[in-house]
Residue frames as a rotation matrix with the C-alpha (Angstrom) as fourth column:
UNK 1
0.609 0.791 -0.064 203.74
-0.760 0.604 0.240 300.44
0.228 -0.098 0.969 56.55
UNK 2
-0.140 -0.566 0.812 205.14
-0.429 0.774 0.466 297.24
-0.892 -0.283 -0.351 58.41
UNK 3
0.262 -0.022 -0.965 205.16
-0.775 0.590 -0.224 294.18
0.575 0.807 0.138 56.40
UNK 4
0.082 -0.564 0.821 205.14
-0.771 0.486 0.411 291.08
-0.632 -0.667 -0.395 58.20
UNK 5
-0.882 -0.275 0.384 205.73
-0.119 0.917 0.381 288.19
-0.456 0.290 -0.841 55.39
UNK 6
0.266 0.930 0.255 202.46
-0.210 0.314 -0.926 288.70
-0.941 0.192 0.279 53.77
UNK 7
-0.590 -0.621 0.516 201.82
-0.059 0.670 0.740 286.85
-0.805 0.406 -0.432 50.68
UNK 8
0.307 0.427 0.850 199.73
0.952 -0.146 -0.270 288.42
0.009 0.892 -0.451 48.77
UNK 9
0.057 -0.341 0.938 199.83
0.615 -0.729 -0.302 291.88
0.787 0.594 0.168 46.88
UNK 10
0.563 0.176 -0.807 199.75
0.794 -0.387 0.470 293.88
-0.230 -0.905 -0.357 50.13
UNK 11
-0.211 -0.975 0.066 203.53
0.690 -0.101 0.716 295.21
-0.692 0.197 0.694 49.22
UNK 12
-0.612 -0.320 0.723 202.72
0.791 -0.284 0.542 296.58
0.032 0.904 0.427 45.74
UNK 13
0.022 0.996 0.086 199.33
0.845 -0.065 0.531 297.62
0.534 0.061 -0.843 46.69
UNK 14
0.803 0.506 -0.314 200.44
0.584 -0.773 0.247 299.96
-0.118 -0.382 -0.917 49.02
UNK 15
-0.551 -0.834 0.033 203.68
0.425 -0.246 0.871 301.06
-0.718 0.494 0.490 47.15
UNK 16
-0.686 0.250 0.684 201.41
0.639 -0.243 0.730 302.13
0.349 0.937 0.007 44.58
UNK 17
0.634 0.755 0.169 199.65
0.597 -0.616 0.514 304.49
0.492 -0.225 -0.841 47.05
UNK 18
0.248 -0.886 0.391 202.97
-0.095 -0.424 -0.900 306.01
0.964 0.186 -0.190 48.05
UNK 19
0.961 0.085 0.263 203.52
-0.268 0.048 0.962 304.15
0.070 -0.995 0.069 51.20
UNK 20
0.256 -0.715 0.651 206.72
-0.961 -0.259 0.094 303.20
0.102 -0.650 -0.753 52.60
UNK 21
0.837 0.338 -0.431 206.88
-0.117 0.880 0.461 299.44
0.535 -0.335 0.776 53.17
UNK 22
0.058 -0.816 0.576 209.13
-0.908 -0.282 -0.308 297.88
0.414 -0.505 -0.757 56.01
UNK 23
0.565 0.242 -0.789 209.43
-0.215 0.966 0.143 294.26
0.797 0.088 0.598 55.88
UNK 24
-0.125 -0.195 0.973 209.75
-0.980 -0.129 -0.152 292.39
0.155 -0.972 -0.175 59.20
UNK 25
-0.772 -0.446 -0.453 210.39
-0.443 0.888 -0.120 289.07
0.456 0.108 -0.883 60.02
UNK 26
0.066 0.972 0.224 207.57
-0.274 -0.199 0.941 287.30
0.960 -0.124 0.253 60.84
UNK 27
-0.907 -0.159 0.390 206.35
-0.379 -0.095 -0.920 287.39
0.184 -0.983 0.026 64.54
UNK 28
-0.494 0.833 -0.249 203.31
0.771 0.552 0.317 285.75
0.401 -0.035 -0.915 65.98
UNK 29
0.507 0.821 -0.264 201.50
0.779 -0.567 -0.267 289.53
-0.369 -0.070 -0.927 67.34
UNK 30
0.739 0.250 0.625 201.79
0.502 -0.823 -0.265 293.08
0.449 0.510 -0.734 65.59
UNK 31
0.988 -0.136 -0.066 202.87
-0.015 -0.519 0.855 294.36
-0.151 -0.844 -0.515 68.87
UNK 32
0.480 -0.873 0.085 206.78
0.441 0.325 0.837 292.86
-0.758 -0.364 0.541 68.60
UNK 33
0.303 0.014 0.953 206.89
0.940 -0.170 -0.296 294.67
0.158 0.985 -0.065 64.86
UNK 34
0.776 0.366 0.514 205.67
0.348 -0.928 0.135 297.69
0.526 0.074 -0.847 65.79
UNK 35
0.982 -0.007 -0.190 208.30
0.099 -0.836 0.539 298.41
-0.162 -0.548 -0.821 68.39
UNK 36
-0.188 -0.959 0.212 211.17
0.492 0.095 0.865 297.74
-0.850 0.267 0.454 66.54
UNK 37
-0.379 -0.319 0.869 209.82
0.918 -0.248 0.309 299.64
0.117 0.915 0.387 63.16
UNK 38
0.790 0.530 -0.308 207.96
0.570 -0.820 0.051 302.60
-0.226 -0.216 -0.950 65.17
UNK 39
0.171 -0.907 -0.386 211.32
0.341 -0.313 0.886 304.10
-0.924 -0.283 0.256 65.84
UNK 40
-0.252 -0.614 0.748 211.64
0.737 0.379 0.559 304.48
-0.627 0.693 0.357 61.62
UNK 41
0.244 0.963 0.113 208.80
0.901 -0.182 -0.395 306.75
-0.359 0.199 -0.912 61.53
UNK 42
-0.623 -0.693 0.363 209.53
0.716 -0.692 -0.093 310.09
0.315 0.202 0.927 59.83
UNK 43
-0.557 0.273 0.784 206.72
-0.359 -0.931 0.069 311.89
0.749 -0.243 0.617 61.81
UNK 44
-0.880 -0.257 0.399 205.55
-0.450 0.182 -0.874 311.59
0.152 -0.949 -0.276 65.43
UNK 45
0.165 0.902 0.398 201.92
-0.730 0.383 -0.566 310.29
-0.663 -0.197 0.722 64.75
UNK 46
-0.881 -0.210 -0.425 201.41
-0.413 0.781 0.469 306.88
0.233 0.589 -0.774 63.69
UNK 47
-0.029 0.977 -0.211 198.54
-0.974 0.020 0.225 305.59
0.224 0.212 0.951 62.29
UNK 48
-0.882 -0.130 0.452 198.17
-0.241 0.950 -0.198 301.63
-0.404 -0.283 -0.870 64.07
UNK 49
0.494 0.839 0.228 195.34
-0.807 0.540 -0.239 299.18
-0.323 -0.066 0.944 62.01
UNK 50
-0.099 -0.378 0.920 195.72
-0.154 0.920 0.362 295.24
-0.983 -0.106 -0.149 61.78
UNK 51
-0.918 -0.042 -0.394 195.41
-0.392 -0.053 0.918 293.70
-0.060 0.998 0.032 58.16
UNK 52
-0.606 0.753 -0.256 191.85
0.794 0.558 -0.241 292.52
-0.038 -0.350 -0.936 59.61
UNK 53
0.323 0.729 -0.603 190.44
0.375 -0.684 -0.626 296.04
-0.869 -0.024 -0.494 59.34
UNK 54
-0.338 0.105 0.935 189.15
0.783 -0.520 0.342 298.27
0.523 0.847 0.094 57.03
UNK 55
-0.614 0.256 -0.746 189.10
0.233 -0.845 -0.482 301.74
-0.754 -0.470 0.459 58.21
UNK 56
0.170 0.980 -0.100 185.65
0.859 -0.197 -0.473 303.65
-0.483 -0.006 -0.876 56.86
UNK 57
-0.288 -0.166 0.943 185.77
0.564 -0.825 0.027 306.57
0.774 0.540 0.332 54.26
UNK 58
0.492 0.669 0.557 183.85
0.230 -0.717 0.658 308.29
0.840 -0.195 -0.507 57.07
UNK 59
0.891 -0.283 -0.354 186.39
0.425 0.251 0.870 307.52
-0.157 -0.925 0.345 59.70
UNK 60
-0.286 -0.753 0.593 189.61
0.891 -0.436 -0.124 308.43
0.352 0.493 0.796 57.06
UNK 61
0.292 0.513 0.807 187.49
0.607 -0.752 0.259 312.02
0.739 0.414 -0.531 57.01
UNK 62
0.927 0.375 0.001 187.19
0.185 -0.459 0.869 312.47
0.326 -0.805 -0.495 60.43
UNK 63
0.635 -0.755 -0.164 190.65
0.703 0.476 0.529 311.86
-0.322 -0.451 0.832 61.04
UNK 64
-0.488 -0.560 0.669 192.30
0.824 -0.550 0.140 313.96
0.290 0.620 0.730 58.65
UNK 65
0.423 0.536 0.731 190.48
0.165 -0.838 0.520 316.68
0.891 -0.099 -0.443 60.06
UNK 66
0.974 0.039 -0.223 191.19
0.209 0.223 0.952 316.10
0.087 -0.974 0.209 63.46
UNK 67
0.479 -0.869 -0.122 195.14
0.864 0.492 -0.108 315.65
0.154 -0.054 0.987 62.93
UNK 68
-0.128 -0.488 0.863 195.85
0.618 -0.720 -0.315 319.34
0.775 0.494 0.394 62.52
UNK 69
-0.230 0.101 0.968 194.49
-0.461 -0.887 -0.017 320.03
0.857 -0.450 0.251 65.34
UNK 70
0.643 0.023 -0.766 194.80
0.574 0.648 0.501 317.74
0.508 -0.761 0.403 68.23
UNK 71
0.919 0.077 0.387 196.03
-0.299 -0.504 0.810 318.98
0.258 -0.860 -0.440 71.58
UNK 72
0.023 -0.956 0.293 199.41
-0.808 -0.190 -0.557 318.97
0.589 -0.224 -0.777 72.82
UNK 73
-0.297 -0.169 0.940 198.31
-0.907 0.358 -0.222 316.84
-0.299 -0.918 -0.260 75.67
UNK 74
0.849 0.528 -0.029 196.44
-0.469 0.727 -0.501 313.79
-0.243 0.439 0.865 73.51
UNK 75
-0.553 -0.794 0.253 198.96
-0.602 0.591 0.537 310.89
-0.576 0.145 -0.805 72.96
UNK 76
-0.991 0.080 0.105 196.40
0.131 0.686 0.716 309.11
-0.015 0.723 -0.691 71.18
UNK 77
0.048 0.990 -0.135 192.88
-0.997 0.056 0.057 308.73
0.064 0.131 0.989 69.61
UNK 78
-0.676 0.390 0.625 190.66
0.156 0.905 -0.396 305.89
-0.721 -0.170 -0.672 70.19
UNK 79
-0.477 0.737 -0.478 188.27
-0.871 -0.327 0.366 305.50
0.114 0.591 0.798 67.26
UNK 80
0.298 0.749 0.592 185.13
-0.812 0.525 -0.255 303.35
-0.502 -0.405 0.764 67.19
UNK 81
-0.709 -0.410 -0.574 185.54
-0.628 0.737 0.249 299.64
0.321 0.537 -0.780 65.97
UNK 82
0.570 0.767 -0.295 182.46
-0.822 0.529 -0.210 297.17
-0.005 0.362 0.932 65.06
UNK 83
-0.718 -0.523 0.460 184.27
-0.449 0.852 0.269 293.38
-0.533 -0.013 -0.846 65.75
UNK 84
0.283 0.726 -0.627 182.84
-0.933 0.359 -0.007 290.68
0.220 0.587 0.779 62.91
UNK 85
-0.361 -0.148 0.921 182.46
-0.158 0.983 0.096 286.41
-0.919 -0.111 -0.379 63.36
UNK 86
-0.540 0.136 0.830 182.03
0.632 0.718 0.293 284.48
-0.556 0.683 -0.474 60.13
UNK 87
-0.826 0.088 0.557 181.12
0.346 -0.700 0.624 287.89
0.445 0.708 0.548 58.38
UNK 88
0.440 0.865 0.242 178.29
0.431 -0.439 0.788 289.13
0.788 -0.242 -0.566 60.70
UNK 89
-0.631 -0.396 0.668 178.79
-0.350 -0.623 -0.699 291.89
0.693 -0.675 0.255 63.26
UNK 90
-0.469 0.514 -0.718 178.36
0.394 0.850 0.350 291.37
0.791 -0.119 -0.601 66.89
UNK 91
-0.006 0.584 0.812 176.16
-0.009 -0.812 0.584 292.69
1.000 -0.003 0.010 68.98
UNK 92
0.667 -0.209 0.715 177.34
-0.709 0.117 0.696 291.36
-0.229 -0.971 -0.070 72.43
UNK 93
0.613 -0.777 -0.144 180.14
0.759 0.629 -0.166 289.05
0.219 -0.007 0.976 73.97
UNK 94
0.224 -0.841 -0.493 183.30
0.416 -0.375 0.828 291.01
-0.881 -0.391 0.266 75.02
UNK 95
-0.763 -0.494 0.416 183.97
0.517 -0.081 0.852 291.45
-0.387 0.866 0.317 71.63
UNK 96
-0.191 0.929 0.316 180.65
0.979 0.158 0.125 292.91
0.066 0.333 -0.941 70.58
UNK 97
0.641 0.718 -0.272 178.34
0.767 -0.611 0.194 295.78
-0.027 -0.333 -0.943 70.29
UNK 98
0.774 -0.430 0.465 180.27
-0.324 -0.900 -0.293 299.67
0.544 0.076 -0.835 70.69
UNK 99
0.541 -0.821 -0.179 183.98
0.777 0.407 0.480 298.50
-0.321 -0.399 0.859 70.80
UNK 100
0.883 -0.437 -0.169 186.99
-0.453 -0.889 -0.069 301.09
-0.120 0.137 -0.983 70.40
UNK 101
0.467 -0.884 0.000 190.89
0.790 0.418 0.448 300.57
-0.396 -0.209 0.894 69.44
UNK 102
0.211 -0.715 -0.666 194.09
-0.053 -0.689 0.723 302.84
-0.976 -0.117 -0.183 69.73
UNK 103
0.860 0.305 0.409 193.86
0.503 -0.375 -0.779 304.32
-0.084 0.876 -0.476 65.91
UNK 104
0.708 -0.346 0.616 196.27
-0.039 -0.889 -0.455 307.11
0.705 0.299 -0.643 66.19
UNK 105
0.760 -0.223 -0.611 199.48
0.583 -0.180 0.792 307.39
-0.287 -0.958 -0.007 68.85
UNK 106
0.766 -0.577 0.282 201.86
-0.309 -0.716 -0.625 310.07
0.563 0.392 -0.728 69.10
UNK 107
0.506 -0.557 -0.658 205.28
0.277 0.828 -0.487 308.46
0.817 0.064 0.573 69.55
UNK 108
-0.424 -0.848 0.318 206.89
-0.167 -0.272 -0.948 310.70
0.890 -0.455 -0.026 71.66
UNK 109
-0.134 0.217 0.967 204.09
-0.915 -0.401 -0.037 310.75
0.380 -0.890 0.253 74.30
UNK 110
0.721 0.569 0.394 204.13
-0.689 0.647 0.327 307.09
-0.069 -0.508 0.859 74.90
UNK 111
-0.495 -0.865 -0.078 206.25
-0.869 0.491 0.064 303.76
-0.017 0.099 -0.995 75.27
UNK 112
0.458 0.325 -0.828 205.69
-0.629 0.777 -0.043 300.85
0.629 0.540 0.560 72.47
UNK 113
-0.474 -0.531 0.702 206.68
-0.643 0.754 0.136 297.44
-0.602 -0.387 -0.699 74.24
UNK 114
-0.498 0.142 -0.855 206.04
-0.759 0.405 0.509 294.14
0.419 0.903 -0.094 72.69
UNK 115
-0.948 0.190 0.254 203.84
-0.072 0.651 -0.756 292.93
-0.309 -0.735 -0.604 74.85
UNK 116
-0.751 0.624 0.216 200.71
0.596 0.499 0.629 291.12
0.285 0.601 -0.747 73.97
UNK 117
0.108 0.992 0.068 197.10
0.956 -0.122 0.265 292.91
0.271 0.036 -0.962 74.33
UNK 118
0.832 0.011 -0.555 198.53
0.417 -0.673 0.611 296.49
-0.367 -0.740 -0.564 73.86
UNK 119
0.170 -0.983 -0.065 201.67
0.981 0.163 0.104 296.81
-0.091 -0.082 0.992 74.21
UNK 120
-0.099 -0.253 0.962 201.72
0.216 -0.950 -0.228 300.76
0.971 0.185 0.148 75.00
UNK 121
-0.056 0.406 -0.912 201.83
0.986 -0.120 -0.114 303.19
-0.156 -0.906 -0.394 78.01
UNK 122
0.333 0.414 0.847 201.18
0.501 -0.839 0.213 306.51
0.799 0.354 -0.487 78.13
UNK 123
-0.552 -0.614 -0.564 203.46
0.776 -0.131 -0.617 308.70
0.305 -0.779 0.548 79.95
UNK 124
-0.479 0.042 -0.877 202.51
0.829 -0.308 -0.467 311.27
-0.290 -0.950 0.113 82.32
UNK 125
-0.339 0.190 -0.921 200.44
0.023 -0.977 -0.210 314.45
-0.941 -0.092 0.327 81.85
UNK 126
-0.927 0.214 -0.308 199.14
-0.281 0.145 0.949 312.81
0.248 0.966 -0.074 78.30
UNK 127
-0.457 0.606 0.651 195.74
-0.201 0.643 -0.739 311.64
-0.866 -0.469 -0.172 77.78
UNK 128
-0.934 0.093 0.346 193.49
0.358 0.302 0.884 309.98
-0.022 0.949 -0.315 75.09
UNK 129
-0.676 0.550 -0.491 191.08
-0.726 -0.613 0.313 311.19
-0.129 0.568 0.813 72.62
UNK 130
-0.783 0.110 0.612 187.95
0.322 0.914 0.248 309.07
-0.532 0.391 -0.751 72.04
UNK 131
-0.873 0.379 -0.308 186.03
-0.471 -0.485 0.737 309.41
0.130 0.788 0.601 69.08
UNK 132
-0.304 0.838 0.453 182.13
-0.711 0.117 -0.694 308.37
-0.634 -0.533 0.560 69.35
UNK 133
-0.794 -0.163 0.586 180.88
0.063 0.936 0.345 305.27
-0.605 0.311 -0.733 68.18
UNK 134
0.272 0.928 -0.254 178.79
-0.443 -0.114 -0.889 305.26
-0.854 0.354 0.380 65.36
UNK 135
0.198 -0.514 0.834 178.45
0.593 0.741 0.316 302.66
-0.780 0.432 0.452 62.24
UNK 136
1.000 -0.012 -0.026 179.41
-0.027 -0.585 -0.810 305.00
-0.006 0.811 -0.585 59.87
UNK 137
0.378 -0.845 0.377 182.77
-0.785 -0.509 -0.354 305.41
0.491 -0.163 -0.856 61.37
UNK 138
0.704 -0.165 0.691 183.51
-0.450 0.650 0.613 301.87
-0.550 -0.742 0.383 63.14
UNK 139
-0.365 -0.815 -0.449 186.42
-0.930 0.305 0.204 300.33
-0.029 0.492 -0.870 62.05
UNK 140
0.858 0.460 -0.230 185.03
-0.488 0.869 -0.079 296.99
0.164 0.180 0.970 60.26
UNK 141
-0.459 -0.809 0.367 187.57
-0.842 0.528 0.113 294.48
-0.285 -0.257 -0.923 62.51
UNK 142
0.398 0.647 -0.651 187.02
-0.837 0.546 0.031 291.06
0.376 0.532 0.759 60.30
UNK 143
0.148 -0.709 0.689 188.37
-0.943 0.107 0.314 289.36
-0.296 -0.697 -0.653 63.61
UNK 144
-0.672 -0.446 0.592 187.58
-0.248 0.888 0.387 285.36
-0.698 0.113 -0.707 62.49
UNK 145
-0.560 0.392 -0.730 186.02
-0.706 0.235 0.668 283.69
0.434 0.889 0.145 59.57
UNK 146
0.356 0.306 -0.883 185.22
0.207 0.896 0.394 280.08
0.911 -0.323 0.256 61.54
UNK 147
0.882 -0.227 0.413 185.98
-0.389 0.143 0.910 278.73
-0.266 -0.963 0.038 65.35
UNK 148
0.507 -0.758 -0.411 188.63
0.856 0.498 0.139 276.78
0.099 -0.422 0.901 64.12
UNK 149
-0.095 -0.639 0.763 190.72
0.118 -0.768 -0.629 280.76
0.988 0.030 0.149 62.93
UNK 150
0.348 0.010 0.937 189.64
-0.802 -0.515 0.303 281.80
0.486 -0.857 -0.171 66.91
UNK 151
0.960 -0.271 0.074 190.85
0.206 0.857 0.472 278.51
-0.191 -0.437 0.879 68.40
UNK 152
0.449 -0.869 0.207 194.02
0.868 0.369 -0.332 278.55
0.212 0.329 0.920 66.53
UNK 153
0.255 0.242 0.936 194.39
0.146 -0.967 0.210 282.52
0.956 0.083 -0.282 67.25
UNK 154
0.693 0.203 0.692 193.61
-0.620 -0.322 0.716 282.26
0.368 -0.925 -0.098 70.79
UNK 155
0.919 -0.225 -0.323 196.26
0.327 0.893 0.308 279.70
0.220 -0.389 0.895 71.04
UNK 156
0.157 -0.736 0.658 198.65
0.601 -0.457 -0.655 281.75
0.783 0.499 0.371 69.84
UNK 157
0.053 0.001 0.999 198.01
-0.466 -0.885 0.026 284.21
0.883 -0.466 -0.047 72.53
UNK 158
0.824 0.252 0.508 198.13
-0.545 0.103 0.832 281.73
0.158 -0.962 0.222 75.31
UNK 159
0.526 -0.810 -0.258 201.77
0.801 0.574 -0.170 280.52
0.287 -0.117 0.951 74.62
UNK 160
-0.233 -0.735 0.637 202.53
0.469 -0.658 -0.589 284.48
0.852 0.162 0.498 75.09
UNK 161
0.420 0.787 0.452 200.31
0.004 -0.499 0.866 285.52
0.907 -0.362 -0.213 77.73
UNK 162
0.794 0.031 -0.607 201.67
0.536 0.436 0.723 283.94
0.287 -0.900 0.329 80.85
UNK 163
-0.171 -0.893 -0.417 204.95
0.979 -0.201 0.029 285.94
-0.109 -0.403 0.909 80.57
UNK 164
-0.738 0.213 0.640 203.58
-0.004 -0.951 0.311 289.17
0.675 0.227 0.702 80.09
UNK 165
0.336 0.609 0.718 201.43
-0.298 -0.655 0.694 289.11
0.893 -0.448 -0.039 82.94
UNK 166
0.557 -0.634 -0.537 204.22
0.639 0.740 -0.211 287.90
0.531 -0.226 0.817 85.04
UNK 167
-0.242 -0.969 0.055 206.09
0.958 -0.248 -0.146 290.39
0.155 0.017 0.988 84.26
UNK 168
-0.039 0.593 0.804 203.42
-0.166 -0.797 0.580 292.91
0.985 -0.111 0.130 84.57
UNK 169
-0.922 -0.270 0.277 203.06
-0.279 -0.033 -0.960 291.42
0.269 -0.962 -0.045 88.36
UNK 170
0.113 0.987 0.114 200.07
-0.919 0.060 0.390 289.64
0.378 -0.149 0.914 88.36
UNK 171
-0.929 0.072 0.362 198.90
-0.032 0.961 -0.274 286.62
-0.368 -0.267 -0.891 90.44
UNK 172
0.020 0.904 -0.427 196.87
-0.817 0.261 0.515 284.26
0.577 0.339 0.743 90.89
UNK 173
-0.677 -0.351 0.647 195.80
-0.712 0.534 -0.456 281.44
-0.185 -0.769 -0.611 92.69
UNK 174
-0.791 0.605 0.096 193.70
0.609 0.760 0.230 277.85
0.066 0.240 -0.969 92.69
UNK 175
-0.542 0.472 -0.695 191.05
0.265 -0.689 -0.674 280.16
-0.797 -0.550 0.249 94.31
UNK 176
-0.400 0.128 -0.907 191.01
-0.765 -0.592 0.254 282.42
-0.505 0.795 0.335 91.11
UNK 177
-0.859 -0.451 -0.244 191.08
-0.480 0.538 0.693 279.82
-0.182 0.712 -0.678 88.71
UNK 178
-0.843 0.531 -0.088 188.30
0.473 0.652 -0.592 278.13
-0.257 -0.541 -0.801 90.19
UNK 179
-0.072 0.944 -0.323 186.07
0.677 -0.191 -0.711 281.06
-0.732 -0.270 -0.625 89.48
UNK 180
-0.749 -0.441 -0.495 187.01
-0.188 -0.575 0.796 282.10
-0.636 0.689 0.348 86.41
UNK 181
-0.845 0.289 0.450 184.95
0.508 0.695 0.508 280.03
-0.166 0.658 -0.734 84.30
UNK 182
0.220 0.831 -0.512 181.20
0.834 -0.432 -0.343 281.33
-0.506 -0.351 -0.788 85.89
UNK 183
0.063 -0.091 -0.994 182.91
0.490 -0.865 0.110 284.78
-0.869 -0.494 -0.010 85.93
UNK 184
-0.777 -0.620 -0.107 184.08
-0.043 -0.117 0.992 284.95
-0.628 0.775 0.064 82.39
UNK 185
-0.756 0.448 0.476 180.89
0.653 0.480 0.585 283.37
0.034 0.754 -0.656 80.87
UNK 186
0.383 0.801 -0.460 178.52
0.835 -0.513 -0.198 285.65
-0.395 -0.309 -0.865 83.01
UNK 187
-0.175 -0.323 -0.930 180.82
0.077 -0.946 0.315 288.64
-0.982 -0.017 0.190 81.53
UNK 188
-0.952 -0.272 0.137 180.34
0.102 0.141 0.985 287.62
-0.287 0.952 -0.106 77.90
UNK 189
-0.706 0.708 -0.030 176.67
0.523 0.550 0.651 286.18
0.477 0.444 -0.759 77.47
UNK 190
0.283 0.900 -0.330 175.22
0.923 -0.162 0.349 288.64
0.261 -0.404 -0.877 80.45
UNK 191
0.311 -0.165 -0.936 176.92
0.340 -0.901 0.271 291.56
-0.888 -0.402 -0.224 80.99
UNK 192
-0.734 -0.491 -0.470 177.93
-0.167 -0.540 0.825 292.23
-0.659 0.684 0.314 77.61
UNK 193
0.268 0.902 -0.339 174.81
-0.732 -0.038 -0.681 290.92
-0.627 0.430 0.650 76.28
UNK 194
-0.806 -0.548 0.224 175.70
-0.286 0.691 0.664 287.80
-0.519 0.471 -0.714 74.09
UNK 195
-0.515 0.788 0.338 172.70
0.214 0.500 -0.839 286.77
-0.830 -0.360 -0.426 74.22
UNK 196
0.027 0.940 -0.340 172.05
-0.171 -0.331 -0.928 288.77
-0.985 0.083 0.152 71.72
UNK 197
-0.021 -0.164 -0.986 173.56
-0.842 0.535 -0.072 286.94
0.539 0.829 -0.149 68.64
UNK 198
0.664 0.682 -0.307 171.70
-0.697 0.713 0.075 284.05
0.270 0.164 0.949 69.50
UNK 199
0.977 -0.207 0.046 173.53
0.199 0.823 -0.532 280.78
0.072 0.529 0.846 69.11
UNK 200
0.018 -0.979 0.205 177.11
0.378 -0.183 -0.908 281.96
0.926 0.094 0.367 68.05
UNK 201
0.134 -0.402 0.906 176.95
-0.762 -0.626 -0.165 284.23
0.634 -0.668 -0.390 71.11
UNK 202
0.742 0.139 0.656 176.38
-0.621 0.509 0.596 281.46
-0.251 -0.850 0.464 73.96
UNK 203
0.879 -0.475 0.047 179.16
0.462 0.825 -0.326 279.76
0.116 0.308 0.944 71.86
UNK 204
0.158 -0.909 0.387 181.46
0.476 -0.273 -0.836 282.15
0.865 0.316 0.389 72.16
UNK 205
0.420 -0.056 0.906 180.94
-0.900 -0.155 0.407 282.88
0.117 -0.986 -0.116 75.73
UNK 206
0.976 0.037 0.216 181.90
-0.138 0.871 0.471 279.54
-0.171 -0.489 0.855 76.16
UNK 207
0.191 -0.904 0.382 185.07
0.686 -0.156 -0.711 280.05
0.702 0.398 0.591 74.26
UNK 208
0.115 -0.498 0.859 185.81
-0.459 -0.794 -0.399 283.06
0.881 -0.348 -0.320 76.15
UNK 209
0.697 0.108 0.709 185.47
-0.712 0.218 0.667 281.23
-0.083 -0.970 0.229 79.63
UNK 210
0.918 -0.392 0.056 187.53
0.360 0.767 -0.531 278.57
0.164 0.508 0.846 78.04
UNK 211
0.277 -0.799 0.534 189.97
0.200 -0.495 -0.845 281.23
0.940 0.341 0.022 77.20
UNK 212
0.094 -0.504 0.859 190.55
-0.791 -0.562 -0.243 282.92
0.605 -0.656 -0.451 80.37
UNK 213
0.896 -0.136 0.423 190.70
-0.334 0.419 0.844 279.84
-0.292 -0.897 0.330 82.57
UNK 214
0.657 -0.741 0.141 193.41
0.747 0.665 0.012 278.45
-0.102 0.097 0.990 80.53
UNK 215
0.080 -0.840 0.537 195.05
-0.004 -0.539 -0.842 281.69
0.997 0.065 -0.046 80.72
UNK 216
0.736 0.140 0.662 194.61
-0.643 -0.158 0.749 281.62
0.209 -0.978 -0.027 84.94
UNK 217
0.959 -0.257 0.117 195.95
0.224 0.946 0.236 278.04
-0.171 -0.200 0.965 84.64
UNK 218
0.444 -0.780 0.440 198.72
0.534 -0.164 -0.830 278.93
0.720 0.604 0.343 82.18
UNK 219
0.223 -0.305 0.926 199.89
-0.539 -0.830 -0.143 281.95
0.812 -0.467 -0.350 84.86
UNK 220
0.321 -0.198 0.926 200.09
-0.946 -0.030 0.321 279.91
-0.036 -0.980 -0.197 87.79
UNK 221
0.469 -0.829 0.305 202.33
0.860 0.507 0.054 276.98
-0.200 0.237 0.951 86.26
UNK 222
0.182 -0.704 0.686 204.44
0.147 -0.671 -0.727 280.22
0.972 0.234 -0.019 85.28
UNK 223
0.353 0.000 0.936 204.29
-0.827 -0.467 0.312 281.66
0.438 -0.884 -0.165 89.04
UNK 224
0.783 -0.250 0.570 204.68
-0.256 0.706 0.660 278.03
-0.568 -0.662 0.489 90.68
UNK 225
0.832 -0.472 -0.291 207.51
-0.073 0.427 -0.901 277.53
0.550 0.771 0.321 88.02
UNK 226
0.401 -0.755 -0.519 210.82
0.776 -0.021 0.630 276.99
-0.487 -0.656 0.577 90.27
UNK 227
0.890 -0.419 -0.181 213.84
-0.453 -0.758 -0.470 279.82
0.060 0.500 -0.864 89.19
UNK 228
0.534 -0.793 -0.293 217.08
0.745 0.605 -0.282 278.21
0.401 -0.067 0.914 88.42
């Protein structure tokens, strides 16, 4: 188990369930941890969840079954994952409704980077496992408590973003930017259904349109940045 500087009983708690701990300095995402303490692992699967989730007895089950018998060719499982605001699951937004995250990866078939939303590839001739969504098995992801935690959060991620899709080779232009907003909200609140948590959703569609223009913006002061 990582350890990034937490301050409560985490440490003992899972010392006293015979884990490992590996204390890391703190970093502002998971991602920059993981690939510096993956490497420590004494066996090629590694089990990835945030201290925001709680993995499901019914999900533990399935898993441990599964493990003994995964394919050569699987580099990872995807298992289902249920995203909560201010303690209620949502049922639309991007974030909403039947959502999935990378549960399981086998080290050898992929490469960890510390890049934000991710930070894996999957090398050649591998492929991934997803497990069906159902709430029995969703991974309860207790993403924010209030707007201000997702404000302050999402900030975090837009001081990291711009160089990591830089470097990934993305543009952008005024153009983009320009039509982000529309685009973003109409993906949250209508294609993902927001709509259907009332209130909070149409707020957080706004937030999310929020978000991605100022990441568009953010990217193209990076891109128009001179190079010394």
């Amino acid at each position: 188990m990582v350890d990034i500087e937490s301050e409560d009983d985490t440490v003992s708690i899972a010392e006293a369930h015979g884990a490992r701990v590996v204390r890391h300095p703190y970093v502002p995402i998971a991602e920059a941890a993981r690939v510096t303490v993956a490497p420590q692992a004494r066996h090629d699967w590694i089990l990835v969840v945030d201290p925001d989730e709680t993995v499901p007895p019914a999900l533990a089950a399935e898993v441990a079954a599964l493990l003994p018998a995964i394919p050569d060719d699987v580099a990872a499982v995807d298992a289902p994952r249920q995203y909560y605001f201010a303690g209620r699951p949502l049922r639309g937004t991007v974030w909403g409704g039947p959502n999935a995250r990378r549960l399981l990866v086998r080290r050898s078939a992929v490469t960890l980077t510390s890049a934000i939303w991710g930070g894996m590839t999957i090398h050649d001739g591998y492929r991934v496992l997803d497990l069906p969504f159902t709430a029995e098995t969703a991974i309860e992801h207790r993403w924010a408590e209030s707007y201000r935690e997702l404000v302050s959060r999402h900030r975090r991620y837009l001081r990291l973003e711009p160089a990591n899709r830089a470097a990934a080779g993305e543009v952008t232009g005024y153009r983009e930017v320009a039509a982000t907003p529309w685009r973003a909200f109409r993906q949250s609140f209508v294609v993902k259904r927001g709509y259907l948590d009332g209130l909070t959703g149409l707020r957080l569609s706004l937030f999310w349109a929020w978000f991605r223009t100022r990441g568009e913006l953010a990217l193209l002061r990076r891109l128009r940045k001179p190079s010394l």
